[in-house]
PAVODREN-261282 format. One record per residue (C-alpha): x, y, z; residue number from 1. Coordinates in steps of 0.5 Angstrom, whole numbers, padded with zeros to 4 digits. Layout:
// PAVODREN-261282
+-------+-------+-------+-------+
:  east : north :    up : pamar :
+-------+-------+-------+-------+
:     X :     Y :     Z :   NUM :
...
+-------+-------+-------+-------+
***
This chain:
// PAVODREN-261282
+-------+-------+-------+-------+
:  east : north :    up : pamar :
+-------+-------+-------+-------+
: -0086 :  0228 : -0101 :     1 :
: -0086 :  0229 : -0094 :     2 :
: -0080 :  0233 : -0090 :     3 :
: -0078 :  0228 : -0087 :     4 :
: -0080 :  0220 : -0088 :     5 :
: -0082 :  0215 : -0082 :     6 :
: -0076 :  0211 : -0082 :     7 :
: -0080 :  0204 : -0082 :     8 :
: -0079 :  0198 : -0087 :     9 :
: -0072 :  0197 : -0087 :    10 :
: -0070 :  0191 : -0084 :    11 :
: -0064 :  0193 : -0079 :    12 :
: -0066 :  0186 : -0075 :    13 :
: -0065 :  0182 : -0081 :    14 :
: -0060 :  0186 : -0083 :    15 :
: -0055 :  0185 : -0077 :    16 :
: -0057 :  0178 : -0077 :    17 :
: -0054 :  0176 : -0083 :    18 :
: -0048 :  0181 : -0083 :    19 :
: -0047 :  0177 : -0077 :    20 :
: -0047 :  0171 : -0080 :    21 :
: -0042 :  0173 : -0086 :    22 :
: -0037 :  0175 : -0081 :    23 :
: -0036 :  0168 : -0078 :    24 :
: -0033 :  0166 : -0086 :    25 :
: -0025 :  0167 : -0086 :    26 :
: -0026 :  0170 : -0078 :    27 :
: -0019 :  0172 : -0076 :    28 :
: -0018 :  0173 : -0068 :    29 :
: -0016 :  0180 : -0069 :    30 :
: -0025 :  0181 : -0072 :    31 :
: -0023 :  0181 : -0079 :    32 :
: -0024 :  0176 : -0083 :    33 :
: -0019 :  0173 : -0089 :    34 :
: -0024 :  0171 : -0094 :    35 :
: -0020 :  0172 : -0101 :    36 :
: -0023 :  0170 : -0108 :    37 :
: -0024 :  0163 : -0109 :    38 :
: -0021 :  0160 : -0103 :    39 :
: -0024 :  0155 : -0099 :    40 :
: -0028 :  0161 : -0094 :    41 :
: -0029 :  0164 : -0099 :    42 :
: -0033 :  0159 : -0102 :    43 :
: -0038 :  0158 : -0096 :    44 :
: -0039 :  0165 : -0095 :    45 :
: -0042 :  0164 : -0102 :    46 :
: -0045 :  0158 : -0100 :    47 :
: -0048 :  0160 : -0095 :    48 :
: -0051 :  0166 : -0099 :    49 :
: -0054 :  0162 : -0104 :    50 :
: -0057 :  0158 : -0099 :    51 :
: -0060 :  0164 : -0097 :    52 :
: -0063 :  0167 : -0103 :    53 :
: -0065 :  0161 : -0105 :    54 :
: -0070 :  0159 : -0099 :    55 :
: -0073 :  0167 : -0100 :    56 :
: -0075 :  0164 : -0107 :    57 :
: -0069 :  0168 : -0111 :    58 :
: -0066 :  0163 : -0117 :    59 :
: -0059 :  0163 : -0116 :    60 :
: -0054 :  0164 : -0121 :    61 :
: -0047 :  0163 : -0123 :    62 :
: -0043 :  0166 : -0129 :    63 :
: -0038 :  0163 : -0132 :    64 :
: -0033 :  0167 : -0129 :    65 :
: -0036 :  0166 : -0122 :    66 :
: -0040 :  0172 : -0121 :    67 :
: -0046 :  0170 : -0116 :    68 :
: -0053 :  0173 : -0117 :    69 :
: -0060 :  0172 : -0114 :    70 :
: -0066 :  0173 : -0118 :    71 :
: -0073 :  0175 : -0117 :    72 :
: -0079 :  0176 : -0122 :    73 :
: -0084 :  0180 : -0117 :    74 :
: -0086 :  0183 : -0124 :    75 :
: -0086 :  0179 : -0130 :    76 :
: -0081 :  0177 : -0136 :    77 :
: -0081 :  0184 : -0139 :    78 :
: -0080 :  0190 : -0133 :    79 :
: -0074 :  0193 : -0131 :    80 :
: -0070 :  0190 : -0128 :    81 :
: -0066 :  0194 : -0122 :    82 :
: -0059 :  0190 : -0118 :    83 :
: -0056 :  0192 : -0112 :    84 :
: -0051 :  0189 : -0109 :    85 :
: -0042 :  0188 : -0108 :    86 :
: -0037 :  0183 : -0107 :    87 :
: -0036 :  0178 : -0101 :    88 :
: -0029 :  0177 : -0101 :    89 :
: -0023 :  0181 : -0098 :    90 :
: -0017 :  0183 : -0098 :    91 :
: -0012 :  0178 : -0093 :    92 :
: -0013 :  0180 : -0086 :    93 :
: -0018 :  0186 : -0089 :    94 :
: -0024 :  0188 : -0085 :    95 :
: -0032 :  0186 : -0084 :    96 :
: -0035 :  0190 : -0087 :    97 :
: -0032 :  0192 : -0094 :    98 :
: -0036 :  0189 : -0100 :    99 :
: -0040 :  0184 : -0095 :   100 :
: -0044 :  0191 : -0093 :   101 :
: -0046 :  0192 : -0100 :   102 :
: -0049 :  0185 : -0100 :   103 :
: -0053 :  0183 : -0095 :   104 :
: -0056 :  0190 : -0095 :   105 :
: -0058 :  0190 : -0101 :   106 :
: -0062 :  0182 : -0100 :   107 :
: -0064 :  0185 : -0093 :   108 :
: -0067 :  0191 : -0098 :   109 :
: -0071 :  0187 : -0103 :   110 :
: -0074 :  0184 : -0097 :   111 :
: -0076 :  0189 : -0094 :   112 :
: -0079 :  0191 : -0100 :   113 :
: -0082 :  0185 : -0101 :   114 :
: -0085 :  0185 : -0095 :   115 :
: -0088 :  0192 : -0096 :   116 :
: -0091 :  0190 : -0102 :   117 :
: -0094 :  0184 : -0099 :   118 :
: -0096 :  0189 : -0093 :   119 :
: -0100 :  0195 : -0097 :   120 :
: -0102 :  0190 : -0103 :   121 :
: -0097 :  0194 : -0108 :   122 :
: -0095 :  0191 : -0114 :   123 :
: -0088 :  0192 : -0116 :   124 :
: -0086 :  0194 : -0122 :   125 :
: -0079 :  0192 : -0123 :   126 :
: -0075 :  0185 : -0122 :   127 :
: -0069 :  0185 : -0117 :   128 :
: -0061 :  0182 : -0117 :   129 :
: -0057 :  0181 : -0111 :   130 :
: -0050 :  0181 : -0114 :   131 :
: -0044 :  0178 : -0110 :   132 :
: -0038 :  0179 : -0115 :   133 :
: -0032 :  0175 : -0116 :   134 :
: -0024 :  0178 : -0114 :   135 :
: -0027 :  0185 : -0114 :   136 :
: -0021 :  0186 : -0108 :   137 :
: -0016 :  0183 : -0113 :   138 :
: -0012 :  0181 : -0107 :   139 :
: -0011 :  0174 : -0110 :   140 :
: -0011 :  0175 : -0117 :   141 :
: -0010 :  0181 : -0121 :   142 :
: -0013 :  0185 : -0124 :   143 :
: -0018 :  0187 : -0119 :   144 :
: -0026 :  0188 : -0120 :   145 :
: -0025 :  0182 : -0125 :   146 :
: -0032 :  0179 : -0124 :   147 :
: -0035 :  0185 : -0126 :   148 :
: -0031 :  0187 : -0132 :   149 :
: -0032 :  0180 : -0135 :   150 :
: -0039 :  0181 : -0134 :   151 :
: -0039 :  0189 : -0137 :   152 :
: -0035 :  0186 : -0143 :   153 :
: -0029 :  0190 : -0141 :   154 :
: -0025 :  0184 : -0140 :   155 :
: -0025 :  0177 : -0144 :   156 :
: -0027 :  0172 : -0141 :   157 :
: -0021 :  0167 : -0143 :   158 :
: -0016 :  0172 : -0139 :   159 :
: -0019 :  0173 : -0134 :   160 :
: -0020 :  0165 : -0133 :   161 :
: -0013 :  0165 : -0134 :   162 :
: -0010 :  0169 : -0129 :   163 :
: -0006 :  0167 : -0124 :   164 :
: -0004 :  0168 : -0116 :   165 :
:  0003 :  0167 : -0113 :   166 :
:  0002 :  0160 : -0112 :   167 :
:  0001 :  0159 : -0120 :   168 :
: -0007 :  0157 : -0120 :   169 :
: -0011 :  0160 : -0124 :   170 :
: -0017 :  0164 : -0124 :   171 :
: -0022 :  0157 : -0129 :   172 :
: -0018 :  0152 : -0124 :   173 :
: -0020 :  0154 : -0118 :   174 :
: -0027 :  0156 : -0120 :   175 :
: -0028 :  0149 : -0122 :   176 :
: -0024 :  0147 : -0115 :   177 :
: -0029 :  0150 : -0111 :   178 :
: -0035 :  0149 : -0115 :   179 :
: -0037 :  0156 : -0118 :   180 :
: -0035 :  0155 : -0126 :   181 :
: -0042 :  0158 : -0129 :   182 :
: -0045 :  0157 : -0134 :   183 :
: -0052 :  0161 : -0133 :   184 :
: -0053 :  0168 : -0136 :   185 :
: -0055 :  0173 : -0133 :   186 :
: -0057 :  0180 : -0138 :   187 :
: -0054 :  0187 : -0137 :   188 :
: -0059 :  0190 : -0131 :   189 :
: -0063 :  0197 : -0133 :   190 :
: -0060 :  0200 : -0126 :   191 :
: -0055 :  0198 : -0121 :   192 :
: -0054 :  0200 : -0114 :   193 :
: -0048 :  0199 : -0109 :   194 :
: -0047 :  0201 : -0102 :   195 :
: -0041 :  0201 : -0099 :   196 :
: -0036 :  0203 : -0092 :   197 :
: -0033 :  0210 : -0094 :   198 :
: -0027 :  0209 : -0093 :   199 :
: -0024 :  0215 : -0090 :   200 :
: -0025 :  0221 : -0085 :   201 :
: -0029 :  0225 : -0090 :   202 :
: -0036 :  0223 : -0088 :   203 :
: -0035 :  0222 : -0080 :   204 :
: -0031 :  0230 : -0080 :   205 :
: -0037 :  0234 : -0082 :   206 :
: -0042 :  0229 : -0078 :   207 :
: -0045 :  0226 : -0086 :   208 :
: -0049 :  0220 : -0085 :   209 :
: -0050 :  0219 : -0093 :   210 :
: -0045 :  0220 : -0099 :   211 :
: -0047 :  0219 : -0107 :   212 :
: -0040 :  0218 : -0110 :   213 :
: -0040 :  0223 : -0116 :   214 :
: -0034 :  0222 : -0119 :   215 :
: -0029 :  0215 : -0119 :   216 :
: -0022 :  0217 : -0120 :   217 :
: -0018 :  0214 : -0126 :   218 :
: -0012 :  0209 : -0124 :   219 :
: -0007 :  0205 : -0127 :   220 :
: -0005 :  0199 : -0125 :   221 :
:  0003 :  0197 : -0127 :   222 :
:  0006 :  0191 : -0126 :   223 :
:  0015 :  0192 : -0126 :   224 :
:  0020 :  0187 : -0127 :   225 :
:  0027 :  0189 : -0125 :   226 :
:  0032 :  0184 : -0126 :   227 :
:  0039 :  0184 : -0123 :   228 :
:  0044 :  0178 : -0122 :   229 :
:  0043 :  0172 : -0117 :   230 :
:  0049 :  0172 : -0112 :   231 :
:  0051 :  0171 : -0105 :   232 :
:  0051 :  0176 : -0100 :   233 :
:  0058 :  0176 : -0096 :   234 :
:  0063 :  0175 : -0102 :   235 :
:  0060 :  0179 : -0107 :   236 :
:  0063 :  0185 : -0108 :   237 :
:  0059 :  0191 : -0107 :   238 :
:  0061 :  0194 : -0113 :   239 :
:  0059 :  0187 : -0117 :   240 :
:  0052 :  0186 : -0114 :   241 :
:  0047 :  0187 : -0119 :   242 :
:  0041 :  0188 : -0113 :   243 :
:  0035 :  0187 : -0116 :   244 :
:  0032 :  0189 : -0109 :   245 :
:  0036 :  0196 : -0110 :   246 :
:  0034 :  0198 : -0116 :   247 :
:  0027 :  0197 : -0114 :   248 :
:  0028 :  0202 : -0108 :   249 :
:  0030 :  0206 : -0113 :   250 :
:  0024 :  0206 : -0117 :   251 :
:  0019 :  0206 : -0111 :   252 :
:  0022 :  0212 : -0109 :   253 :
:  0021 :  0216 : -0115 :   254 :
:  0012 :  0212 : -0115 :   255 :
:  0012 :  0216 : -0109 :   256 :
:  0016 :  0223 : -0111 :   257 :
:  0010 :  0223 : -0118 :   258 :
:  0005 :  0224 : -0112 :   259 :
:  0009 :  0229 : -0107 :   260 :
:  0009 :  0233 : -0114 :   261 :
:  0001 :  0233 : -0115 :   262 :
: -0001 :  0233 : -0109 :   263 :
: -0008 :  0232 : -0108 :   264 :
: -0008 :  0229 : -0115 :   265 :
: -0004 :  0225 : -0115 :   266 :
: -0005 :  0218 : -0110 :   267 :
:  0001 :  0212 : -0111 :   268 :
:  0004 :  0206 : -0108 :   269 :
:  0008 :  0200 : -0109 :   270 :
:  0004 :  0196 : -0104 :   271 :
:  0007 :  0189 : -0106 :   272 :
:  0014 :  0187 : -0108 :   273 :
:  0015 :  0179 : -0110 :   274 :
:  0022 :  0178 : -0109 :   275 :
:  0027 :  0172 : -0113 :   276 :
:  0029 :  0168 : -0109 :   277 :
:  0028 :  0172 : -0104 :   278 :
:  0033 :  0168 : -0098 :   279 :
:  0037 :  0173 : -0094 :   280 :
:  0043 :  0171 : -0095 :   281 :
:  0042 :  0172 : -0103 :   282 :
:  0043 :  0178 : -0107 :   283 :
:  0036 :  0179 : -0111 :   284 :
:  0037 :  0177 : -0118 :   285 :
:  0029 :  0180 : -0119 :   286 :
:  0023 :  0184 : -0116 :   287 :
:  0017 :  0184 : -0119 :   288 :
:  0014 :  0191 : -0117 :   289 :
:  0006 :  0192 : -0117 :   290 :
:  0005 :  0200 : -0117 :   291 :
: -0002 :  0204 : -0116 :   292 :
: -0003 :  0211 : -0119 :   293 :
: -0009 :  0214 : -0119 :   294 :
: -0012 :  0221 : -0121 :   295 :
: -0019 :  0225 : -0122 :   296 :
: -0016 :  0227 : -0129 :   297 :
: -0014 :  0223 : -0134 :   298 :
: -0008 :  0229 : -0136 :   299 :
: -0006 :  0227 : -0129 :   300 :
: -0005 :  0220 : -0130 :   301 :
: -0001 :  0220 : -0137 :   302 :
:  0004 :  0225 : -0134 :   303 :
:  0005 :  0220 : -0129 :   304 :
:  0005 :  0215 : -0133 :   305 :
:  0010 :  0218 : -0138 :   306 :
:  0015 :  0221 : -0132 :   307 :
:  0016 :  0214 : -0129 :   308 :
:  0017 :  0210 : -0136 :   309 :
:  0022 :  0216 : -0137 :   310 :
:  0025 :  0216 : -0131 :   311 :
:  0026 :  0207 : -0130 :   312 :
:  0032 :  0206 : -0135 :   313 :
:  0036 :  0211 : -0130 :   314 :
:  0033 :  0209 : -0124 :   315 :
:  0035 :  0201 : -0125 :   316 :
:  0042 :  0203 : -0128 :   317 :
:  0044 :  0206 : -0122 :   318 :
:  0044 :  0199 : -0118 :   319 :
:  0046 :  0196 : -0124 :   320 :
:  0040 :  0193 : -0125 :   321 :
:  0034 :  0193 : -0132 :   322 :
:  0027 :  0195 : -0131 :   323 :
:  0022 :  0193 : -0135 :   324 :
:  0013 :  0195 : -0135 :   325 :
:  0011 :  0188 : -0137 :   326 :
:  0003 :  0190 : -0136 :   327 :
: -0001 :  0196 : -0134 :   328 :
: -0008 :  0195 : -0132 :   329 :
: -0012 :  0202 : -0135 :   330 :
: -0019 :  0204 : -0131 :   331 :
: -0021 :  0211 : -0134 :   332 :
: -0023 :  0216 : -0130 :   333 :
: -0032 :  0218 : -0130 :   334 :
: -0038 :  0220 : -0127 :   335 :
: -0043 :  0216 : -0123 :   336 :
: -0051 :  0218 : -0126 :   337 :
: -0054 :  0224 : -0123 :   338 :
: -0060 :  0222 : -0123 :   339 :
: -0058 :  0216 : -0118 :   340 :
: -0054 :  0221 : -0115 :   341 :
: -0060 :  0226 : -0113 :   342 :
: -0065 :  0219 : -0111 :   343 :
: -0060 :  0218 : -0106 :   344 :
: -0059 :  0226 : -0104 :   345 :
: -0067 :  0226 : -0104 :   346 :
: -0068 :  0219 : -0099 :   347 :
: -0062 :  0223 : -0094 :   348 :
: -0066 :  0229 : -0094 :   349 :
: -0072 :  0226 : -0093 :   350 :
: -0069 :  0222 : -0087 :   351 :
: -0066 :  0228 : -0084 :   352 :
: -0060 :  0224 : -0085 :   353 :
: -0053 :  0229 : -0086 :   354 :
: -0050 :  0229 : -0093 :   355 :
: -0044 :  0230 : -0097 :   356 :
: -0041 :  0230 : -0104 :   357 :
: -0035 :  0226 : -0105 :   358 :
: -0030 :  0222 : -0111 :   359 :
: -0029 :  0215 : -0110 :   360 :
: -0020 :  0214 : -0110 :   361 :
: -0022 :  0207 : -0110 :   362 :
: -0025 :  0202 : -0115 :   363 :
: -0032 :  0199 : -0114 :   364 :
: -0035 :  0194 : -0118 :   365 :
: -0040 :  0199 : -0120 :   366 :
: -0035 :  0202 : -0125 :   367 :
: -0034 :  0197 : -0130 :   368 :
: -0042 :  0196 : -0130 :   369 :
: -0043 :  0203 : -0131 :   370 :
: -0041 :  0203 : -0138 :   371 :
: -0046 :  0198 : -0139 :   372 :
: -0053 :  0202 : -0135 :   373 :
: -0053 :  0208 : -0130 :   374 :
: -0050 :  0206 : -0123 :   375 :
: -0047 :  0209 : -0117 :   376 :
: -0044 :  0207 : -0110 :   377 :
: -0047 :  0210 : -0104 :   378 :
: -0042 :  0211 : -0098 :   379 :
: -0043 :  0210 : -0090 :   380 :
: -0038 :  0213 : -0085 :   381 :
: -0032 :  0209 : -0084 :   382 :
: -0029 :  0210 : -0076 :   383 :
: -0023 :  0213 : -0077 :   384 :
: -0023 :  0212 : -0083 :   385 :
: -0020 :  0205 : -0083 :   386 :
: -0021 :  0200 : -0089 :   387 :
: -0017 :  0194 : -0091 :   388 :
: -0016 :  0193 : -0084 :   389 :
: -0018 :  0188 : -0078 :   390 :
: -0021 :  0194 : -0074 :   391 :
: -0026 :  0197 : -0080 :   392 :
: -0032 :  0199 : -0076 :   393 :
: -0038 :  0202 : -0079 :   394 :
: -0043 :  0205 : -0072 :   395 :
: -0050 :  0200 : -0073 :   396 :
: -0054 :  0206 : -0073 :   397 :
: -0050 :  0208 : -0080 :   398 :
: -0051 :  0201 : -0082 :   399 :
: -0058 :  0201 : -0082 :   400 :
: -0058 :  0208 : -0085 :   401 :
: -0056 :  0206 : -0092 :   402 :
: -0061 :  0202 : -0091 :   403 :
: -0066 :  0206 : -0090 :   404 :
: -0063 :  0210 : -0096 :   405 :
: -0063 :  0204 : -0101 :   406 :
: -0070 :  0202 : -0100 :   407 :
: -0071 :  0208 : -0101 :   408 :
: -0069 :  0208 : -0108 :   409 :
: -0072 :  0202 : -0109 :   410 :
: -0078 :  0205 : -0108 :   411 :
: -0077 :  0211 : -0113 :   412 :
: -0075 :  0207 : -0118 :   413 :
: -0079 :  0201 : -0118 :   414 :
: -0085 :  0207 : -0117 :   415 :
: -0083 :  0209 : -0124 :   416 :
: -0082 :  0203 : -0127 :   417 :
: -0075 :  0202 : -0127 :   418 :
: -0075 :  0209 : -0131 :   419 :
: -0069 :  0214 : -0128 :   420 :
: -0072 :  0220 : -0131 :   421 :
: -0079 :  0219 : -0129 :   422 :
: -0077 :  0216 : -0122 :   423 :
: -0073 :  0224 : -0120 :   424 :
: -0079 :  0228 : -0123 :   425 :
: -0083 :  0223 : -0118 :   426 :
+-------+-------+-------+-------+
***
């Protein structure tokens, strides 16, 4: 292999033109976009992106829990197949490139390989899915990565179908609404492949241009309710009030205390509270709290679990108020496949791209896949480090660098025939 190779074939100008075009899907005047799951500018990004696979020859593909594929057979019914992909739904008023990056590098990617095929009469030796994953954000309905844990057997289809939003409808009927109730199959890949924005300063700190995530931290997601009594906010005496509001203060404070005790292992939040019934002039008869604790160990994770549930009677008792878990979402902690990690590694050396390690803190759709087929996550530098914000920018040059990267491996793998093993000894 050459110290460095010659940047060619991937696509950057198709690249920027559909990205681009993405972007216009649920634009918000600040140069965000608002395109949560299943809702109606979630739908014509959607459209549009099958529109665009299909014109290229892919067949276009809905599960019946609403992921969105684009297959080509460019090696017959029995090769391996390799998917790349993401999601391309956002959080409300979230950023261009989260989840969208993924996506329209990988179809810019596989057509680029094509055309390279095509150009030097290289038979492929693999076919290829375009994965847009549906509600991996779980902005709007929880838990987050619900497409792609359906799809990994991780969650039932009929509770996934049956979640709701804050308006009450469900996942089965909005799918249905907006035409996306599936019923098409679509079968384990033999390797899955998924870019993404950083989302912190790590990268851009130490001038990295590339880095293979090694390790997804674990996370459990906790639904609280807190109930206290409903009554008005003048009369009432302070010693009568039963504030559900207060109590789940209390409890947030105590969220953020576990993560002040485990510093750098330990990341928490409460980033939603539903309120009932939430009018200024009513003292709160209940919150629902939704917190976040995620950690690189397991250990972590059960004491933090273990030091809230113990903590919640007292923390509720002191504003007169009862707080109840009513659910919690589990995401083990793991490892990404080391063979993929040292493809990526190799394809940044090649391109003299700067390189680092890092762990995902977030959740990628690549997680529940992995426990069916080796995958990874493959990260760019984010400016800032900003991510689920309208000012989320990754520089084009990066962009175009992570393309580079994926074609890359494409190459490799498809070389070995879809083989790992084979692909790194290449």
């Amino acid at each position: 292999m050459p110290d460095t190779f010659h940047r060619t074939g991937f696509d950057a100008a198709l690249f920027e033109q559909l990205m681009a075009k993405v972007s216009d899907f649920g634009a918000t005047p600040m140069g965000g976009v608002d395109r949560m799951a299943l809702t109606d500018d979630h739908k014509a990004a959607r459209d549009w992106f099958a529109a665009e696979m299909k014109a290229r020859g892919y067949e276009v593909l809905v599960d019946p829990i609403g992921n969105l594929f684009g297959r080509i057979e460019l090696a017959g019914g029995n090769a391996r197949t390799v998917m790349v992909g993401s999601h391309l739904d956002s959080q409300p008023l979230g950023g261009r490139f989260d989840g969208a990056y993924g996506v329209i590098a990988a179809l810019a990617a596989v057509e680029s390989y094509r055309a390279e095929c095509a150009a030097t009469g290289t038979e492929p030796q693999c076919n290829f899915v375009i994965a847009d994953w549906m509600n991996e954000e779980g902005a709007r309905f929880q838990p987050s990565l619900l497409g792609s844990s359906v799809f990994a057997e991780m969650l039932d289809l009929d509770f996934a179908l049956a979640r709701q939003d804050r308006d009450g409808r469900s996942v089965g009927d909005e799918l249905k609404r907006i035409g996306y109730d599936g019923t098409d199959k679509v079968g384990i890949p033999d390797v899955y492949l998924e870019f993404h924005i950083e989302g912190d300063d790590k990268m851009e700190t130490s001038g990295a241009r590339i880095a293979p995530f090694r390790r997804h931290w674990g996370a459990l997601k906790v639904k609280i309710e807190v109930t206290g009594q409903q009554n008005h906010t003048g009369p009432t005496p302070m010693e009568d009030r039963r504030d559900a509001v207060l109590g789940a203060a209390y409890i947030i404070a105590e969220v953020r205390r576990l993560a002040d005790t485990a510093p750098d292992t330990l990341f928490t939040s409460v980033a939603r509270v539903d309120i009932s019934p939430n009018s200024p002039n009513i003292v709160p008869g209940k919150a629902v709290l939704f917190a976040e604790l995620r950690a690189p160990e397991a250990a972590t994770l059960d004491w933090a679990e273990s030091g809230l549930k113990d903590a919640l009677p007292g923390l509720a008792e002191k504003a007169f108020t009862e707080a109840e878990i009513v659910s919690i979402d589990r995401r083990p902690a793991g490892k990404f496949d080391p063979r993929l990690i040292r493809l990526a590694e190799e394809a940044a050396d090649g391109f003299a791209l700067p390189r680092m390690d890092l762990d995902t803190i977030g959740g990628h759709d690549a997680i529940p896949v992995l426990t069916r087929c080796p995958a990874i996550v493959v990260a760019v530098p984010s400016v800032g480090g900003v991510i689920h914000r309208h000012d989320e920018f990754t520089k084009p040059e990066d962009l175009a660098a992570g393309g580079d990267v994926l074609l890359q491996m494409i190459r490799r793998i498809d070389a070995a025939g879809g083989d790992l093993d084979k692909a790194v000894e290449a």
